[in-house]
Wavefront OBJ file of the C-alpha trace (Angstrom):
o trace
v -5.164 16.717 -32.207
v -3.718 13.489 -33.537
v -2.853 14.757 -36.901
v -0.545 18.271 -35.467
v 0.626 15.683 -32.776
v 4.899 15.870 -32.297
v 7.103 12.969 -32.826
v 10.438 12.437 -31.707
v 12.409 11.850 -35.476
v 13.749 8.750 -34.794
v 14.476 6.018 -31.851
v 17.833 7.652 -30.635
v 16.032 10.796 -29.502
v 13.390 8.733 -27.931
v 15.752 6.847 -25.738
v 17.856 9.695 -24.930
v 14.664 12.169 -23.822
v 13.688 8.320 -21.721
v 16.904 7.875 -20.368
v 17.126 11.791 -19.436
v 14.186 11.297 -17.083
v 15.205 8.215 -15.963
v 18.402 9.653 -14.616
v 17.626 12.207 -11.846
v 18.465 13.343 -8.554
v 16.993 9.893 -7.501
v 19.887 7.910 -9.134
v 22.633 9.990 -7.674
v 21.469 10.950 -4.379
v 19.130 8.007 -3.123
v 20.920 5.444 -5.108
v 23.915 5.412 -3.488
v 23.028 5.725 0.139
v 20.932 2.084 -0.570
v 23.375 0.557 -1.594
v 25.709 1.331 1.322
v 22.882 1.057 3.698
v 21.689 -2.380 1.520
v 24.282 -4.497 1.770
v 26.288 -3.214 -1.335
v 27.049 -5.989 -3.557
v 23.040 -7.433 -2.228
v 21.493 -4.136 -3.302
v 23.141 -4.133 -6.661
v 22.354 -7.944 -7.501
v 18.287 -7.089 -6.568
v 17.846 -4.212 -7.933
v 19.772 -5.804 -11.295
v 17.351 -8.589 -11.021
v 14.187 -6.367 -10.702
v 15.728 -4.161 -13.398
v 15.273 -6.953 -15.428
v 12.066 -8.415 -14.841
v 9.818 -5.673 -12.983
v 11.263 -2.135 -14.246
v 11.072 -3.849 -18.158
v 7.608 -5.201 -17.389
v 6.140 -1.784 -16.084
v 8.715 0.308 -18.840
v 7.361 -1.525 -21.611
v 4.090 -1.672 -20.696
v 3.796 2.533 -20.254
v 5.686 3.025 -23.609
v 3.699 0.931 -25.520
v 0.073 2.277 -23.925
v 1.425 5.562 -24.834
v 2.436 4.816 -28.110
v -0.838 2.513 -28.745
v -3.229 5.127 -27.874
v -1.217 8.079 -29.148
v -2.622 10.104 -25.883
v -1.048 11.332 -22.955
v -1.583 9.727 -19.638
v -4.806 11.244 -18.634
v -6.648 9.896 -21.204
v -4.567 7.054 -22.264
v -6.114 4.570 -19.981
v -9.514 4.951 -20.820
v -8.688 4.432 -24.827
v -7.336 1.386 -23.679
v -10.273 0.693 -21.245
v -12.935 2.841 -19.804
v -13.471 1.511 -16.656
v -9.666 2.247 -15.749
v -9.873 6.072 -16.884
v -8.939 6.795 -12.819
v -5.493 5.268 -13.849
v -5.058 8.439 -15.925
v -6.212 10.972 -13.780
v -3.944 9.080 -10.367
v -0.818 9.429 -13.477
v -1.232 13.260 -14.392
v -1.936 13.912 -10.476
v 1.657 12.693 -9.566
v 4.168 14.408 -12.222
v 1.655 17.470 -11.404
v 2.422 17.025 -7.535
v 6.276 16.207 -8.063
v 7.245 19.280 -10.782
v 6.746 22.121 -8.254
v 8.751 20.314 -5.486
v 11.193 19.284 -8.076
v 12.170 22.803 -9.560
v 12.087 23.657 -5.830
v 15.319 20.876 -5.530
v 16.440 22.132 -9.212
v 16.993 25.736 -7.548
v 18.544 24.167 -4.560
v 21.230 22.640 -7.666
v 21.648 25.613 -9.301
v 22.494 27.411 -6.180
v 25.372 25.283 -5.476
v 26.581 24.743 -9.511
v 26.745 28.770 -9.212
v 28.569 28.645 -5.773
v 30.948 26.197 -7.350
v 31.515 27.903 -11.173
v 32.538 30.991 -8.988
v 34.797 29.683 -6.795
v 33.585 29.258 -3.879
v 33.070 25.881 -2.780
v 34.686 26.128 0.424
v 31.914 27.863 1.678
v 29.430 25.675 0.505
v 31.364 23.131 2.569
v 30.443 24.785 6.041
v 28.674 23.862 8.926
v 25.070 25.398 8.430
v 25.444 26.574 4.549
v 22.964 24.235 3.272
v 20.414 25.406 6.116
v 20.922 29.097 6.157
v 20.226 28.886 2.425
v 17.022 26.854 2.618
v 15.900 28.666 5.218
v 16.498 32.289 3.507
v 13.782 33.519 2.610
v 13.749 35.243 -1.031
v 17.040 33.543 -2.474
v 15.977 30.024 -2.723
v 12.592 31.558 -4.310
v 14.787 33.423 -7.509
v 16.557 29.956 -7.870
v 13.841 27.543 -8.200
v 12.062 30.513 -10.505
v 14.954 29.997 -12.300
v 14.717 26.247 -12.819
v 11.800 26.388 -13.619
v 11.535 28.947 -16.206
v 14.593 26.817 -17.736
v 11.993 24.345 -17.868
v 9.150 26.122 -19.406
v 11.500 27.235 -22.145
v 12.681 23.837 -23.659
v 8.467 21.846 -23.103
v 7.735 25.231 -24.649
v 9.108 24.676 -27.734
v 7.953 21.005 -28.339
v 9.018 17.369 -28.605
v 11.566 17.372 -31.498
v 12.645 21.349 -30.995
v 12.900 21.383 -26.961
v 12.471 17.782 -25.310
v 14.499 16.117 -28.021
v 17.181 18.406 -28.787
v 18.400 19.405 -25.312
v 18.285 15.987 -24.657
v 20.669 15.074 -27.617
v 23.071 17.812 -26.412
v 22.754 17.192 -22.393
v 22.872 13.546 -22.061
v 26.106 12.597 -23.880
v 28.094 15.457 -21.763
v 25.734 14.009 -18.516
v 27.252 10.386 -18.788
v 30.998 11.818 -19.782
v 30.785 13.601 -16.327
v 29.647 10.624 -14.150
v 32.047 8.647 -16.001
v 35.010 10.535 -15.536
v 33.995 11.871 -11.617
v 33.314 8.326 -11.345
v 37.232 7.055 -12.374
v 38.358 9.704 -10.434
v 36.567 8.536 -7.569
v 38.768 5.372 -7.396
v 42.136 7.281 -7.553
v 41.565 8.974 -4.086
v 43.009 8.096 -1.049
v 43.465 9.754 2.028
v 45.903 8.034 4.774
v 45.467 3.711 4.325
v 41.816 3.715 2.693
v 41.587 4.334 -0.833
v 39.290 4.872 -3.878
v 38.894 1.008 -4.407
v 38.415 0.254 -0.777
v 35.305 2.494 -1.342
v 34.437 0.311 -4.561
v 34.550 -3.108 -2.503
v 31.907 -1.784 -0.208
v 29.417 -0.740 -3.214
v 29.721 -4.180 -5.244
v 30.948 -6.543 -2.998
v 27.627 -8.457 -1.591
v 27.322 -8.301 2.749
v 24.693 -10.606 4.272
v 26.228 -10.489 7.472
v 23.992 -10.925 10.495
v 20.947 -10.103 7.886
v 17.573 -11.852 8.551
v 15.471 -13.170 6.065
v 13.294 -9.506 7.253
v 16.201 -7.722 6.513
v 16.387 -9.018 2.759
v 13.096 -8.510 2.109
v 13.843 -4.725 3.393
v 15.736 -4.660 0.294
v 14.088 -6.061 -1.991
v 11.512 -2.900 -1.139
v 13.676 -0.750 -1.150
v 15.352 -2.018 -4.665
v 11.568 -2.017 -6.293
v 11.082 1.629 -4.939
v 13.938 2.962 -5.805
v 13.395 1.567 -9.849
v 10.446 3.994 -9.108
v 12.771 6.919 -9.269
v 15.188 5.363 -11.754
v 13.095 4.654 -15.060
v 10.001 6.678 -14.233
v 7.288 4.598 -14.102
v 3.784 5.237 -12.669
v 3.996 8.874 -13.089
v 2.699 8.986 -16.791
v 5.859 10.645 -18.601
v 6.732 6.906 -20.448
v 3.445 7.294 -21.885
v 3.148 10.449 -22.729
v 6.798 10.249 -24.023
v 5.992 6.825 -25.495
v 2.545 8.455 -27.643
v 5.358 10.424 -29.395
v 7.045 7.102 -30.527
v 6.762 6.747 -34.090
v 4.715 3.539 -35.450
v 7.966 2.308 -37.406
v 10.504 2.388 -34.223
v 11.572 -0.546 -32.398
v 9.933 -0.422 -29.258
v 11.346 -3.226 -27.799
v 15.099 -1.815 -28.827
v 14.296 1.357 -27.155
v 12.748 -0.063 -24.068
v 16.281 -2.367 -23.438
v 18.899 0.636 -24.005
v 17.150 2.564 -22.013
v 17.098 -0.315 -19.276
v 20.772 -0.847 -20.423
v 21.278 3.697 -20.049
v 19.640 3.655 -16.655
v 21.181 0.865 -14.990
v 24.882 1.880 -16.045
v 24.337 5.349 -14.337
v 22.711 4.018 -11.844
v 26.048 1.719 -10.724
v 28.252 4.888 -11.980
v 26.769 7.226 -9.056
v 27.179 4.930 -6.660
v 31.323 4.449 -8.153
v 31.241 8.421 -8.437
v 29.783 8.558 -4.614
v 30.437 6.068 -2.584
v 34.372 5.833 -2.579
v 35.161 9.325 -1.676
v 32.007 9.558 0.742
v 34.058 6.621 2.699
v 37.248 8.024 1.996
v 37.174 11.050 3.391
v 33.764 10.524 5.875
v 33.701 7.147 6.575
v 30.569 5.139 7.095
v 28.761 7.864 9.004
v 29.011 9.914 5.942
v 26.627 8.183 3.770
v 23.073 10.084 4.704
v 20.251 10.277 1.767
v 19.099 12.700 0.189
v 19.805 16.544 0.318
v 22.376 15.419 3.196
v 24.585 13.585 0.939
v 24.482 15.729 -1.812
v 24.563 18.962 -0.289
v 25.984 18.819 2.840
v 28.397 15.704 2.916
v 29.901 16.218 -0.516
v 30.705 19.640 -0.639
v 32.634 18.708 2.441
v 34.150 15.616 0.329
v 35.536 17.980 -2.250
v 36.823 20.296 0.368
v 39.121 17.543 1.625
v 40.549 17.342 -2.018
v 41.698 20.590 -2.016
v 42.068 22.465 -5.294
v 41.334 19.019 -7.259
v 38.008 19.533 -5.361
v 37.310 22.146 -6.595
v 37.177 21.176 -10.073
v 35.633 17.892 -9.482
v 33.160 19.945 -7.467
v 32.455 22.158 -10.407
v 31.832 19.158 -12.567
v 29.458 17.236 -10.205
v 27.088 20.046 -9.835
v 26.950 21.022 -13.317
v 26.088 17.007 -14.189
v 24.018 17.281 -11.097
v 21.768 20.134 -12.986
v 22.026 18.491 -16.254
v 20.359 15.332 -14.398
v 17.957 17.128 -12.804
v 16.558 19.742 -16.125
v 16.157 16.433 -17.812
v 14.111 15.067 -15.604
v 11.446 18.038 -14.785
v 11.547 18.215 -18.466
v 10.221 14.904 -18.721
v 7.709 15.630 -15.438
v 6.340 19.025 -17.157
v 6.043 17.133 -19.880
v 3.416 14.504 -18.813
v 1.087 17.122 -17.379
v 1.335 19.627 -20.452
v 0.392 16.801 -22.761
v -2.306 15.888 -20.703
v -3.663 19.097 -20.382
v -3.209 19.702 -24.349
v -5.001 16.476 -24.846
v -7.678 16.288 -22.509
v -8.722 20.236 -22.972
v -8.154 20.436 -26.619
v -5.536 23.151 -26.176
v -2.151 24.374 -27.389
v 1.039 23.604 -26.486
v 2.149 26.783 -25.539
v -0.736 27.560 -23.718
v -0.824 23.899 -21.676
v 3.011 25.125 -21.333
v 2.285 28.449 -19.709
v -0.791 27.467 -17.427
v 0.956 24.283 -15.482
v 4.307 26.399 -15.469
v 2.415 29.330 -13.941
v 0.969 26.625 -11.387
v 4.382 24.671 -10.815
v 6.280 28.151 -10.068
v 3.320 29.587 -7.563
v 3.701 25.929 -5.858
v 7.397 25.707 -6.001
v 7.110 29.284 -4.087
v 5.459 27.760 -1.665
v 7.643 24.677 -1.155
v 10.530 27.155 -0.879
v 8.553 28.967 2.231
v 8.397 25.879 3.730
v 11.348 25.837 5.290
v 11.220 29.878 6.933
v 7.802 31.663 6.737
v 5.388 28.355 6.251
v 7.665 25.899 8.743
v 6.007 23.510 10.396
v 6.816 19.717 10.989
v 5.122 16.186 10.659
v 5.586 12.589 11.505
v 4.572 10.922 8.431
v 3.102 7.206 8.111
v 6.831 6.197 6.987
v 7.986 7.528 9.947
v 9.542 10.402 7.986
v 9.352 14.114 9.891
v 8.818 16.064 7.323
v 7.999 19.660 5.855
v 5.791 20.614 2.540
v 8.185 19.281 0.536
v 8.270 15.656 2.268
v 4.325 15.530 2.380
v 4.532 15.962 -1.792
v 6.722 13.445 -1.579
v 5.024 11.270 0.434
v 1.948 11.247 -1.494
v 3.058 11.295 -4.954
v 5.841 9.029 -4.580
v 4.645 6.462 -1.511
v 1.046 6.279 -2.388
v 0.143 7.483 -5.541
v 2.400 6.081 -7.372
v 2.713 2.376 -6.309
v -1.670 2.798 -6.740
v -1.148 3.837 -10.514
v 1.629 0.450 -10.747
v -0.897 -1.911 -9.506
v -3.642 -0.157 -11.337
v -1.894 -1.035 -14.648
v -1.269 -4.079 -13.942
v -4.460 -5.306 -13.012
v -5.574 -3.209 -16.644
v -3.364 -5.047 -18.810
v -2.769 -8.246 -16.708
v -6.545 -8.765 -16.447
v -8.933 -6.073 -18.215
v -7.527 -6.389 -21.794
v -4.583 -8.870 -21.465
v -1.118 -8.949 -21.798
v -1.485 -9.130 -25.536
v -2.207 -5.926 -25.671
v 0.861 -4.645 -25.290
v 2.703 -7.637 -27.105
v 0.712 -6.736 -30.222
v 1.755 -3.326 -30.187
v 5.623 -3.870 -28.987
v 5.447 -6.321 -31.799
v 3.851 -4.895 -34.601
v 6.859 -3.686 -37.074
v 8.227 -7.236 -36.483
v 10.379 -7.111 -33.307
v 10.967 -10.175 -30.932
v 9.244 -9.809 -27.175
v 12.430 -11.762 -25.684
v 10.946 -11.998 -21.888
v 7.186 -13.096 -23.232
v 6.840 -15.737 -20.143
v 8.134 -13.372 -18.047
v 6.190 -10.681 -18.587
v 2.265 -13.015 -18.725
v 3.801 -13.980 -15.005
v 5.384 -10.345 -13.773
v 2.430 -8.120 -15.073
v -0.643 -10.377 -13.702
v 0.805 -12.113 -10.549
v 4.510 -10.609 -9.226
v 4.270 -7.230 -9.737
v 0.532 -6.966 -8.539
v 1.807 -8.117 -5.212
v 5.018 -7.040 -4.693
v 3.663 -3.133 -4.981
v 0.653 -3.995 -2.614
v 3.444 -4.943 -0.047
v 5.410 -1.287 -1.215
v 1.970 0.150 -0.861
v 1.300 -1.513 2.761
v 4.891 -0.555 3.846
v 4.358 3.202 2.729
v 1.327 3.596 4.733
v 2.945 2.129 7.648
v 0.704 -0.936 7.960
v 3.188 -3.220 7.465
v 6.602 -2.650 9.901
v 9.921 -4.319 8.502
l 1 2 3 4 5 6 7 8 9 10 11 12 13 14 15 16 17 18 19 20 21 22 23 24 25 26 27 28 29 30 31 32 33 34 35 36 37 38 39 40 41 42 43 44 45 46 47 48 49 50 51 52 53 54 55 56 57 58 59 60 61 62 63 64 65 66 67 68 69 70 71 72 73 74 75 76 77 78 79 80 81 82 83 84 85 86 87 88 89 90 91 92 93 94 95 96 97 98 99 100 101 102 103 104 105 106 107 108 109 110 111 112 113 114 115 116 117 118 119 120 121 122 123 124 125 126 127 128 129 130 131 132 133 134 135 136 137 138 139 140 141 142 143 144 145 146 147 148 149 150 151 152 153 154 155 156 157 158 159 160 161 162 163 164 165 166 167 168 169 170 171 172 173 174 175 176 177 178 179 180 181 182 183 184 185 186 187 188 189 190 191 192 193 194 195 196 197 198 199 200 201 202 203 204 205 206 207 208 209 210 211 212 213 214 215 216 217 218 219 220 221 222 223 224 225 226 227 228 229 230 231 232 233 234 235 236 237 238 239 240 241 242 243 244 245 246 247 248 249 250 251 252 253 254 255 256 257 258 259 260 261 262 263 264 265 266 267 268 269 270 271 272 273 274 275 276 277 278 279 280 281 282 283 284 285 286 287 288 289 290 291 292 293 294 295 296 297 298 299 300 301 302 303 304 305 306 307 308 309 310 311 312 313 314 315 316 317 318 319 320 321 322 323 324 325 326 327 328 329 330 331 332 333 334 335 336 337 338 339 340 341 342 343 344 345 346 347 348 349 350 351 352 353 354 355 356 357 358 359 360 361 362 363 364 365 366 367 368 369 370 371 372 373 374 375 376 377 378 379 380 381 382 383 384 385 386 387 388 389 390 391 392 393 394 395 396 397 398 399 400 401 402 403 404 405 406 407 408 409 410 411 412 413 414 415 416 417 418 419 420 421 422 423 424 425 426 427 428 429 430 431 432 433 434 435 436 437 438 439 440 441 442 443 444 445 446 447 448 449 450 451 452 453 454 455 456 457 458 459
């Protein structure tokens, strides 16, 4: 399999197909609310911080594994050490859990992109839209089938065909949209509060009447939300990094994407955040589906015919975020399955989008013919959706983190992956850093995300 195995062509389409899964729904509809819920200005300078010294330690650690072993996440690990294959198997079991929910979320996108393109975004902005169209029960179905099959199509087609060229074509016209929502975010103003009033309350830092409990609340919630951001523990930087050619710069690729991730990151909480306060206030600023489907449609209502267009232009970037990613999630599992079964492409392709699409079915009767509720560990009450959620994001994941760092920190050594980020001659910049993140920091501070997920410990 080695020999007929893809490559990206070069470093650019590497980072861009990174940086395309790193910037998902997570960034623009979870990243905002924790900053205004975080102390702004606080939550920025964290989760800057652990940009820097956890997300590169557990980004550059994937890509290089990946590109090291030339395998895909399921049977990465055990190339690297057999007594840690269950890493693999934990990091194909997530992407596989997330993709069906996912293209379930994707169809929820495209539903509202379409709503927009045609005109009709005042609807959208109505008391009960979202929920009447969740809860329908055949609609939401055709949409996520939809997304998904969109999917399919560009994994299909293979690394430097699909993965890389949409990404080359999606992710410049991506950032031009959050930029320019995100400048027109600070022109808006509706009576004495503006645009930039908006702006002070994302970067300006607010420790007021916060404990020492309260900080530590967001330092967790900073290191979980880099979860979402660069896509770590969930195998795609290693499946994406085994298609990094021997001769790229590893340690280039790892900091732009860092650099790609982080600068969207801040621009959809500028692009949010100001005319969420604007027009809302405080009370506005939900997570989640709330913010981006209820709240904001209701946002660009308020701007009138303006609102419109900016509305058509959010959910359009919105669905260019959020094909990137599921790309990047089908991705891990097809190369897994391609690897670890000796099997085509296009036949890994078809079998785990067949699977995703029956799943994503079922996510989508969640919320009419299969509705039932639960009060999850987290405290979250919650549907099929939140349970996938739950599991692959809140426990499998942080397992897979702590996993790998005990593999590389301990098993084999950090040298492992120096070597190999290394080997065409690069500088590792953040050497000390990364002996003391990957064997002693990171180790615990994802047991404490762990503990917190399961409920065992109560901030």
């Amino acid at each position: 399999m080695e020999k007929k195995r893809n490559s990206f062509s070069g470093s650019v389409g590497f980072v861009l197909a990174a940086a395309g899964s790193a910037v998902g729904l997570g960034n623009i509809w979870r990243f905002p609310y924790l900053a205004a819920k975080d102390g702004g200005g606080l939550f920025l300078v964290i989760y800057l911080v652990l940009a820097l010294t956890f997300g590169f330690t557990m980004l550059v650690t994937e890509v290089a594994i990946g590109r090291k072993t030339k395998q895909s996440p399921l049977t990465a690990y055990a190339k690297i050490h057999p007594k840690f294959r269950w890493i693999g198997l934990f990091a194909c079991l997530v992407p596989f859990m997330i993709m069906p929910y996912y293209c379930a979320i994707g169809g929820w996108v495209l539903k509202y992109a379409a709503v927009f393109l045609v005109g009709n975004g005042t609807a959208a902005a109505e008391d009960g839209f979202f929920t009447g169209f969740i809860t329908s029960q055949y609609e939401p179905i055709v949409m996520a089938i939809l997304f998904t099959a969109a999917t399919i199509f560009v994994v299909y087609r293979g690394v430097d065909k699909g993965i890389e060229r949409i990404s080359k074509i999606l992710m410049p016209i991506l950032f031009l949209l959050i930029l320019g929502i995100a400048i027109f975010a600070l022109t808006i103003h509706k009576g004495d509060v503006t645009g930039l009033d908006g702006l002070k309350v994302f970067v300006i830092p607010s420790i007021k009447g916060m404990s020492a409990g309260d900080i530590l609340i967001v330092v967790m919630d900073a290191m979980g939300q880099l979860f979402y951001s660069i896509s770590v523990a969930m195998g795609i930087m290693v499946a994406y990094g085994s298609y990094l050619r021997d001769e790229d710069n590893l340690m280039r690729s790892v900091n732009q994407i860092e650099l790609f991730d982080t600068v969207v990151a801040f621009l959809a909480g500028v692009m949010i955040i100001p005319a969420v306060l604007v027009f809302m206030g405080p009370e506005g600023m939900t997570s989640g589906p709330g913010l981006m489907f209820i709240a904001l449609p209701k946002v660009f209502a308020e701007m009138g015919v303006v609102g419109r267009i900016v509305g058509v232009a959010f959910f359009i970037m919105v669905l260019f975020a959020a094909l990137t990613s599921s790309i990047s999630i089908l991705e891990a599992v097809v190369s897994s399955f391609m690897d670890y079964f000796k099997i085509s492409r296009r036949r890994a392709t078809v079998i785990e989008g067949a699977i995703a699409m029956v799943i994503a079915v079922v996510v989508c009767l969640g919320y009419n013919k299969f509705y039932f509720e639960v009060t999850l560990p987290n405290h979250v009450v919650g549907q099929i959706l939140d349970i996938m959620d739950y599991v692959s994001n809140n426990i499998l994941m942080p397992v897979v983190a702590i996993g790998t760092c005990f593999l590389i920190g301990w098993a084999v050594g950090p040298k492992t992956v120096i070597e190999e980020a290394t080997k065409t001659g690069e500088k590792f910049g953040r050497r000390r850093l990364y002996h003391v993140m990957i064997r002693y920091v990171a180790p615990v501070l994802l047991l404490f995300l762990l503990l917190k997920s399961l409920g065992i410990i109560n901030l």
